[in-house]
C-alpha positions in Angstrom: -2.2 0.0 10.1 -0.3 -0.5 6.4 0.1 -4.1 6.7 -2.9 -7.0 7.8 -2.0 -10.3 8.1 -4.4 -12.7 7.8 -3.8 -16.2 8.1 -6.0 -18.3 6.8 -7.2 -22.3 6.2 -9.2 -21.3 3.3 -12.1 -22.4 5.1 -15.5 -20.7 5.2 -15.2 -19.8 8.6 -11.7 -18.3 8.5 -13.2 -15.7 5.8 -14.6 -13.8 8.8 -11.4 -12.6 9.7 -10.8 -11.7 5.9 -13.8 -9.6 5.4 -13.1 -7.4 8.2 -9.4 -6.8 7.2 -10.9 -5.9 3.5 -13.4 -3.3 5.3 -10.3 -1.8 7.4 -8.1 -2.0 4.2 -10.6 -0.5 1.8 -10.8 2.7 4.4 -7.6 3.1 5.3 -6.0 2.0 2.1 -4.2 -1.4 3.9 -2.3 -4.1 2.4 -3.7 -7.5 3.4 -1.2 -10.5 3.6 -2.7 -14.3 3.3 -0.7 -16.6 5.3 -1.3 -20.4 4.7 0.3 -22.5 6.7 0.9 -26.4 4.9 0.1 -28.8 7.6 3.0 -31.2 5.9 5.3 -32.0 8.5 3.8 -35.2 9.8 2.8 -36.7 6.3 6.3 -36.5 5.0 7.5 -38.4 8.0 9.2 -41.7 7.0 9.4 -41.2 3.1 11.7 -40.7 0.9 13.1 -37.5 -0.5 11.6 -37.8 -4.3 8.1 -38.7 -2.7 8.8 -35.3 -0.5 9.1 -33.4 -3.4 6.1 -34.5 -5.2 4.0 -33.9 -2.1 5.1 -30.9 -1.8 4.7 -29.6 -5.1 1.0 -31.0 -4.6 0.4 -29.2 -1.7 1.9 -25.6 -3.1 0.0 -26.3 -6.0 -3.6 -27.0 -4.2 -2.1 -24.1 -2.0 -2.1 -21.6 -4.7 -5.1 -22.6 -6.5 -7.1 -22.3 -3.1 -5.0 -18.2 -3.1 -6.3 -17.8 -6.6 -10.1 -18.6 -5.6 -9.7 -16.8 -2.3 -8.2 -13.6 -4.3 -10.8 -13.1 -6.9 -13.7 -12.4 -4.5 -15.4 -9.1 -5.2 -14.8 -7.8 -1.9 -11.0 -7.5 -2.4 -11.5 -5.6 -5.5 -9.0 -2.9 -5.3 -7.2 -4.3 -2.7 -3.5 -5.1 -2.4 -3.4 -8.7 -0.9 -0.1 -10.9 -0.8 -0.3 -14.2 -0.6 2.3 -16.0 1.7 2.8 -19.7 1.8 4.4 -21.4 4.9 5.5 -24.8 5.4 4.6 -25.8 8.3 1.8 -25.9 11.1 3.6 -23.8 13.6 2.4 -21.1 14.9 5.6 -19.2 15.7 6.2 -19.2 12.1 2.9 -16.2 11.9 5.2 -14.3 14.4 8.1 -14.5 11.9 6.0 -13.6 8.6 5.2 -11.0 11.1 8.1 -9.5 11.4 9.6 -10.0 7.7 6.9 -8.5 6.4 6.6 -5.5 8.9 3.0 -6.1 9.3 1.2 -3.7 11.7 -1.2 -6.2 13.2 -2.9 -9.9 12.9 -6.2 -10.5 12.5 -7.6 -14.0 12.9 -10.7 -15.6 12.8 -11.3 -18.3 15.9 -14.3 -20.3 17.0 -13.2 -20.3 20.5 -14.0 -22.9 23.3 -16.5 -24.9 21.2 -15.4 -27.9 20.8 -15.6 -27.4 17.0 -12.8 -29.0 15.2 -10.9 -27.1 12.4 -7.6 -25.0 12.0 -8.7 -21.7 13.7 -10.1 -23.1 17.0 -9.9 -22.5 20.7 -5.8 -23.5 21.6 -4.9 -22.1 18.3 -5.8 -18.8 18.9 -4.5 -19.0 21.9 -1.2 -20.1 20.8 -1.2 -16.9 18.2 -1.8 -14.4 21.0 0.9 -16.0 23.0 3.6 -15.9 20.5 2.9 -12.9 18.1 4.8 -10.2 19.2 2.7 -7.6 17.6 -1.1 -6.7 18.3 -3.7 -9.5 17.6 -7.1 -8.8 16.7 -9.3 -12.1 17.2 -13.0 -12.3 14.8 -15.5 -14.7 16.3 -18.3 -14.5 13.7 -19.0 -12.8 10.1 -19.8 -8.9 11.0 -21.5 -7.2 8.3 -19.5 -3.9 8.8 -16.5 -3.5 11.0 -16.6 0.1 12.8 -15.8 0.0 16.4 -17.1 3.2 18.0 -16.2 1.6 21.9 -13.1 -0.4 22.4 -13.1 -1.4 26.5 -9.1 -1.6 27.5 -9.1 -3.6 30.5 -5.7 -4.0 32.6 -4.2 -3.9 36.5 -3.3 -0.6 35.0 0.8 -0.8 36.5 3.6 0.8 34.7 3.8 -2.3 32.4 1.0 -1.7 30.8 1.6 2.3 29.9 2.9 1.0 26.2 0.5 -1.3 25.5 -2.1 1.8 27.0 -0.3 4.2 24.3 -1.0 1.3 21.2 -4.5 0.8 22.3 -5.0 4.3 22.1 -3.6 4.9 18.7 -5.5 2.0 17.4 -8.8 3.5 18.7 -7.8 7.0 17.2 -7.1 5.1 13.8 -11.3 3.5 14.2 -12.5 7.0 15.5 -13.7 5.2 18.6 -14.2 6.0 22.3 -11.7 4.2 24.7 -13.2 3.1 27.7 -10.3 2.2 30.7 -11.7 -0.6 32.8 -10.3 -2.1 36.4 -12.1 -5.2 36.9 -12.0 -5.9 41.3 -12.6 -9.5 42.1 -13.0 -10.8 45.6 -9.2 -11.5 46.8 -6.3 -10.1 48.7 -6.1 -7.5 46.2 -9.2 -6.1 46.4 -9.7 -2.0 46.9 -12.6 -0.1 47.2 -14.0 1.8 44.0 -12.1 4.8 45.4 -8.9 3.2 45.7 -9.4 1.5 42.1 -10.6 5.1 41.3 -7.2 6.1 42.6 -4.9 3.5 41.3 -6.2 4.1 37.6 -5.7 7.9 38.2 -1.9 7.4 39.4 -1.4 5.5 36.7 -2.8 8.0 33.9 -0.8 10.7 36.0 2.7 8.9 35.8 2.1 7.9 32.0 1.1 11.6 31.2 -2.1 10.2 29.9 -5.2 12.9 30.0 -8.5 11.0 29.7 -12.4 11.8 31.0 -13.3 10.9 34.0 -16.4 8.9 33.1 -14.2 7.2 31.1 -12.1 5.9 34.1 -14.6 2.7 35.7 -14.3 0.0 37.8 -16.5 -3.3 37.5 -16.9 -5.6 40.6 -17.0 -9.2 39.5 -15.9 -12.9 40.9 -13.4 -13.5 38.0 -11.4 -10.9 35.9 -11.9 -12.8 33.1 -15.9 -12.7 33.2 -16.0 -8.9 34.7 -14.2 -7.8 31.7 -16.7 -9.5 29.3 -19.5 -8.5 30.9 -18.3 -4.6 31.6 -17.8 -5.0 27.5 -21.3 -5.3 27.3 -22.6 -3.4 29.9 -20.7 -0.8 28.3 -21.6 -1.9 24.4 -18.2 -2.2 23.3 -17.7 -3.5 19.7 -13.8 -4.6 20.8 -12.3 -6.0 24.2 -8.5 -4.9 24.2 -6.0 -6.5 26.6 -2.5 -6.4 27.0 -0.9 -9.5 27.5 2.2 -11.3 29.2 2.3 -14.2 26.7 4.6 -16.7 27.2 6.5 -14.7 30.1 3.5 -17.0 32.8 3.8 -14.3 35.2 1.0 -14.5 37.5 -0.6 -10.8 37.2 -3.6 -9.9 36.7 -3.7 -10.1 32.5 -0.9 -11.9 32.3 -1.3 -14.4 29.2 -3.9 -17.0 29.9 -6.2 -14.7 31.2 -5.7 -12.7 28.4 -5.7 -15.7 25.7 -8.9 -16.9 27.7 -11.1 -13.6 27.3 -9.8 -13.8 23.5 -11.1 -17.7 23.3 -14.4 -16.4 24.7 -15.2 -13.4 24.1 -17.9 -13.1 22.0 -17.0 -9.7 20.7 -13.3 -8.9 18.8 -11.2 -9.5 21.4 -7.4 -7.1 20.7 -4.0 -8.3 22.5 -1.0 -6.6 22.7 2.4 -7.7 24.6 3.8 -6.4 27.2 
């Protein structure tokens, strides 16, 4: 995990995400980059190209004074953090710095189905985890210390999901924590018995090569997937939900995208997506 991206509004709130990437980075010796996007493509709608300018220059200007503030907090003290300015409010564009940059992962800060307004809420995150092409880590509130020691990976655990299985795990060996593999059964024509989950999960870990505990292997009955994998996150204690997700591919599987973008707009734990 060399590279964090952060992106950021420069809002209190969106700070939550910060402070957890300057714990990881100041362990593990990261690089953070600070993505702004300039929300300036509707204002310099219908003007002309001087005026453009001039706004824009404003706006770069307020942009980097706002970097400058951000940057001189004492908790990125000894930190490499890159400042990255982006044009406009789209949230492909996080994606692409994503993949300029060769960042490793995106962490974001998001308020999640409130109803709050502001830049970091509910459909934005969910647009994020639905376009970045790299894992997403999503921060619901300020955490004092970031050191996950249970990260719950919850999937219908078919082939697809072997490489996002193989990232989750590297990413729990890089925290030092305990991977719990989780098959949520809900009341529908898929239903098995907690043997056959028992067995499903087992094939799985036997076709991917992947040697595990057995207690770590469990299976949570529940009426929704997207409910029985936040509540066997904290009947489990886990400090991070992790989820591989479809994205924008809408196939209807068990995690693909919106159930996925849902548990990372509610969850009230950091919520980790990777796509398939």
């Amino acid at each position: 995990m060399k590279k964090i991206i952060v992106p950021t509004d420069f809002s209190e709130f969106s700070e939550n995400a910060l402070k957890v990437a300057a714990d990881i980075a100041k362990k593990h010796g990261s690089e953070i980059i600070l993505l702004h996007m300039l929300d300036i493509s509707d204002q310099l709608i219908s003007i002309t190209e001087n005026t453009k300018r001039r706004e824009l220059m404003y706006f770069m200007q307020l942009a980097n004074k706002r970097f400058e503030e951000l940057m001189a907090k004492p908790n990125l003290n000894g930190i490499k953090v890159t400042p990255v300015i982006k044009h406009f409010k789209v949230f492909e564009e996080i994606n692409n710095a994503a993949k300029e940059l060769k960042a490793d992962i995106i962490l974001m800060s998001s308020r999640g189905a409130s109803g709050i307004k502001g830049y970091f809420v509910g459909s934005n995150t969910e647009r994020v985890v639905r376009t970045a092409q790299i894992p997403v880590l999503v921060i619901k509130s300020e955490m004092k210390k970031f050191q996950p020691k249970t990260i719950v990976f919850a999937c219908d655990f078919t082939a697809e999901n072997v490489a996002p299985y193989k990232k989750v795990k590297k990413i729990a060996e890089f925290f030092g924590a305990d991977l719990k593999l989780v098959y949520i059964n809900t009341p529908n024509l898929k239903y098995k018995s907690t043997y056959e989950a028992r067995e499903h999960m087992r094939e799985f870990m036997s076709s991917a090569k992947i040697s595990i505990k057995t207690e770590s292997i469990l299976v949570y009955n529940d009426y929704m997937i997207e409910e029985g994998i936040k509540n066997a996150a904290e009947d489990l204690n886990a400090d991070m939900i992790a989820i591989p997700t479809h994205g924008r591919k809408g196939i209807d599987k068990m995690l693909s995208g919106s159930i996925g973008e849902n548990v990372a707009n509610t969850s009230d734990i950091p919520v980790l997506t990777i796509k398939i």
